[in-house]
N, C-alpha and C positions, 0 to 999 in steps of 0.2 A: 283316603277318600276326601274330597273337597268341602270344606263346611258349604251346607244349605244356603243358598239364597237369602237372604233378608227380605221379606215379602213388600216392607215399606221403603227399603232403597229407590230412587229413582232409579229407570233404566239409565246401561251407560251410551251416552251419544257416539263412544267407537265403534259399539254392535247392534243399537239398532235405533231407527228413527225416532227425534223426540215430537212426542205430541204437540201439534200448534194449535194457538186458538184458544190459553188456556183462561178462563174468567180471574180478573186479577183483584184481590182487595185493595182498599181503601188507599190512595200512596200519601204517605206521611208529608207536614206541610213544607214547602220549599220556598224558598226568598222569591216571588214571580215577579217583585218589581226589578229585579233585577236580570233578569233573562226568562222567555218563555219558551220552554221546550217544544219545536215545532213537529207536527204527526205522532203524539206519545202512544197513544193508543195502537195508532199502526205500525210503530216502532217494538210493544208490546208484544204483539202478535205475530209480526216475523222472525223476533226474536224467543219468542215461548222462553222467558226465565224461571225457572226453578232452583228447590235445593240442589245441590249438588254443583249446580252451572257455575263457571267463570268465566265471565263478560266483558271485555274490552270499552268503555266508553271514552273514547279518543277524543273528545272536546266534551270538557265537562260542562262548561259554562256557568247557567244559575245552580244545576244540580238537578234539574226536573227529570232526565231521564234518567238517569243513575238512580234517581227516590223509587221510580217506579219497576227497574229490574230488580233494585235490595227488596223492596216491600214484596216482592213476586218468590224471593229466597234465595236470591242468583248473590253471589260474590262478584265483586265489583273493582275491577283495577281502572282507575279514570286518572285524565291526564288532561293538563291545562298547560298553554303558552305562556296563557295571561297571568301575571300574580293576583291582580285581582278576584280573579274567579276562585284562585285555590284558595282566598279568604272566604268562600261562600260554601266551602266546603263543611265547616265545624258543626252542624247537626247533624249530619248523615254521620261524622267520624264518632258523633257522641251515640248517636240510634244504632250505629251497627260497627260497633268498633272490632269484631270477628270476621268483617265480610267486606269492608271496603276501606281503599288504600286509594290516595292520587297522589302524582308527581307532575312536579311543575317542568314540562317537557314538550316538543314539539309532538305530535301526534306519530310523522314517519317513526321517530325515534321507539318506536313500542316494542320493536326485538330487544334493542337493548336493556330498557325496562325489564321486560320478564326474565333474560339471560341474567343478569345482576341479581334482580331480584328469586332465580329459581322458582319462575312459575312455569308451567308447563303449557301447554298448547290447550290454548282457549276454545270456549263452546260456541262463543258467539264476540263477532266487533261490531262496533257502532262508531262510523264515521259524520262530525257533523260538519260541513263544511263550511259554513254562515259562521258571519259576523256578529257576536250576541248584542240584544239590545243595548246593553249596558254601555259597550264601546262606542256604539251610534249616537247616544243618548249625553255622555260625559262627551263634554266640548273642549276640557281636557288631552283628549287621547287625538283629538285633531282628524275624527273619521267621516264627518257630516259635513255637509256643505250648509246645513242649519245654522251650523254654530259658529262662530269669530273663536279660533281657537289656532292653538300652534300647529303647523302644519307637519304632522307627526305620522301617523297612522300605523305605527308599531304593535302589532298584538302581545309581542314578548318588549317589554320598554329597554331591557340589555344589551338588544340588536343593536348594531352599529347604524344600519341604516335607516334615513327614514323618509317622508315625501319630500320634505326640503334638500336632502340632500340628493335627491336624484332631479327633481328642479333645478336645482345653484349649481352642481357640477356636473351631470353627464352631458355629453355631444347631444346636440339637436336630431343629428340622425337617430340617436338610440333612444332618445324622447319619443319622436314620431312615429318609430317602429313599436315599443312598448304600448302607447296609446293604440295605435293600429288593433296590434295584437292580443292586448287584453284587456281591450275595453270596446274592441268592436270602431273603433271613433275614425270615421270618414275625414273627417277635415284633421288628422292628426296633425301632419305638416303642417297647416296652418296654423293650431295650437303651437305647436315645439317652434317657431318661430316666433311668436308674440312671447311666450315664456321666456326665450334667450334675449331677445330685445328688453324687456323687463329687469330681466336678471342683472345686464349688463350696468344698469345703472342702481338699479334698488336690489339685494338679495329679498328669495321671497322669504316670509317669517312666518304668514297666517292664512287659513284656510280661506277666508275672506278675499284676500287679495288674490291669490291665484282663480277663485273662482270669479274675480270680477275680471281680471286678464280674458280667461279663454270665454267668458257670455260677451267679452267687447269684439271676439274675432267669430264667434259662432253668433246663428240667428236662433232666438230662441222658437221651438216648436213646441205648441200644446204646454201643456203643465208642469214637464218635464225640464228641471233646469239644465243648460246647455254644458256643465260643467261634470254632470252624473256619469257621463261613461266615461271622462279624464281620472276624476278620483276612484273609480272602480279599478281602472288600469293598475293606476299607482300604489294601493291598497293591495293588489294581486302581487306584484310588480315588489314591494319594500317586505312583504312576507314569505316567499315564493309558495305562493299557497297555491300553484297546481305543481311543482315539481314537489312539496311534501304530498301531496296526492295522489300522484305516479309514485311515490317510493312505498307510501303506506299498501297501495294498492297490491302492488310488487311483493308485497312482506305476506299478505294476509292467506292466505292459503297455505304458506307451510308452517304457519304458527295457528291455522285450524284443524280441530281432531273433524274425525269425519262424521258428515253431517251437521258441522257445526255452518254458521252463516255469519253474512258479514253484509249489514245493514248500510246503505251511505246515502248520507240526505245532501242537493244541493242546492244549490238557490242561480245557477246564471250558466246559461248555455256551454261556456267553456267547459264547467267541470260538468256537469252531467252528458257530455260527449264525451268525457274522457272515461268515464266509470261506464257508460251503454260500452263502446266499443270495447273496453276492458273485459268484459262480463260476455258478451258478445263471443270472444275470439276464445278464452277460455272455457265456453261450457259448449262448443262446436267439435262435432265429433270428426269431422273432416273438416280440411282447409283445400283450397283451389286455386292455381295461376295459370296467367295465358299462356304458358308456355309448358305446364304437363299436359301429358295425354286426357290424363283422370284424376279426380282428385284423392287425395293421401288421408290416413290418418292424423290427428292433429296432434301432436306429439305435445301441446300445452292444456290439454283437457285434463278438466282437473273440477268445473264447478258445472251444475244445474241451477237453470233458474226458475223458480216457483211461478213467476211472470215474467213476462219478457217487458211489459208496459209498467213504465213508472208510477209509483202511486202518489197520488196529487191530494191537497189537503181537502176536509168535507166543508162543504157551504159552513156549517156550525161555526168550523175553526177560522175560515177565513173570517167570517163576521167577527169574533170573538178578536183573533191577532191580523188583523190585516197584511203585515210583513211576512208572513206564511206566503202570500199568494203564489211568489214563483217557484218555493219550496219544490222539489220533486223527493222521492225516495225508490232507490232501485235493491233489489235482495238479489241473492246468491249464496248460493250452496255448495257445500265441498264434497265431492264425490266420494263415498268409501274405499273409492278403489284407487282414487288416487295418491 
């Protein structure tokens, strides 16, 4: 016969749904000058952590959300590009040295984390997409157009490439198109022209300079400096931070047990089109083309989603972190049956 139940076990999230919504104590203190956790509370809440849970936080950052899944009872495997960040880790390794581990890793890379490491198929992921303040803020790391700083914009500083180097050596066409593409920027051409013209006689070296290049070929509009959607590009562009987000994307359902979820915050239309349609296509029970009769089962159905509408920060938080504002957060759910 089976030993009895443990009355005080949490339920397990393979057989049946875990409770959301759960009231969370006090979260232990975290570095906030150094990054502020954006939507914690409703990061909290569609992820319900508890004993038992193991939690993926895929960009650690200052540490704020990870404080607040440990302090909930959840075990915590989190993972940083940046070396910096994983220095902002040592309180949490010293308050929960039984429940949380970080590796200094890219985020897609999270299969292979848990396959090395023998952890098994997580209750819940949290992807954060954003740039922590810290990297905005150190004029060092070359990410503001604020700062007079080397024109770097590396999240992992190992990486071979960086914004200078795709300035001083790629083709003009592939300047143009980058900018185009992931920064939204109408006058790219015209930029990736003044940049080569530049180049040709002075390489570029500092953020400075490059963003006085492209405000001499752009007009400045409203408040907004003319050079914000070149370094947004280029920053996308030197980290390939939407193709690790199409692969994390890719991973996360068969490394969740069922009913577990998979939280992802983004900050800039690219990637939150890439995570709706994502979520979108996978929790659709049928699919449709102009060319069947009727539409099919959808042989990639695999997630529910709790809302279909992103959740956006509360008046509080935007007053409090203003850089929240273009934050979104989209949930999904792993099917049982999938």
């Amino acid at each position: 016969m089976p030993p009895a139940p443990d009355p005080a076990a949490p339920p397990s999230p393979q057989t049946e749904r875990p409770n959301r919504g759960l009231t969370i104590p006090p979260t232990p203190a975290v570095p906030s000058d150094y990054h502020l956790p954006v939507m914690p509370d409703e990061v909290v809440a569609a992820l319900a952590p508890r004993p038992g849970m193991t939690i993926l936080d895929g960009t650690f950052g200052g540490g704020g959300h990870s404080a607040r899944l440990l302090n909930a009872g959840a075990s915590v495997i989190a993972i940083d590009r940046d070396k910096d960040a994983i220095t902002q880790a040592a309180p949490l390794q010293a308050a929960f040295p039984d429940r949380f581990r970080i590796f200094h890793a890219r985020f897609d890379q999270f299969p292979e984390i848990l396959q090395r490491e023998a952890i098994g198929p997580l209750h819940g992921i949290l992807l954060d997409i954003g740039v922590s303040s810290h990297q905005f803020d150190d004029a060092s790391r070359g990410f503001s157009i604020r700062f007079n700083g080397p024109l770097d914009m590396r999240m992992d500083q190992s990486d071979a490439i960086s914004a200078a180097s795709i300035v001083n050596s790629w083709p003009e066409s592939d300047i143009a198109d980058t900018l185009y593409r992931l920064g939204e920027e109408h006058a790219s051409r015209r930029i990736a022209a003044a940049i080569v013209r530049h180049r040709d006689s002075q390489p570029f070296s500092s953020t400075t300079e490059l963003a006085d290049v492209i405000a001499s070929v752009v007009p400045k509009k409203g408040a907004q400096h003319p050079a914000v959607k070149s370094f947004q590009a280029l920053r996308i562009a030197v980290n390939d931070e939407l193709g690790c987000l199409q692969r994390a994307l890719a991973a996360a359902p068969p490394n969740l047990l069922p009913y577990g979820r998979i939280a992802v915050i983004t900050f800039h239309s690219l990637e939150d089109r890439i995570v709706k349609l994502w979520m979108r296509h996978l929790s659709e029970t049928e699919t449709d083309r102009p060319e069947w009769p009727a539409p099919r089962p959808n042989p990639d159905l695999c997630l529910s989603l709790p809302t279909r509408r992103p959740i956006a920060p509360s008046p509080a938080e935007l007053a409090a972190n203003p850089r929240s504002r273009s934050a979104r957060l989209r949930v999904a759910e792993r099917l049982p049956s999938a």
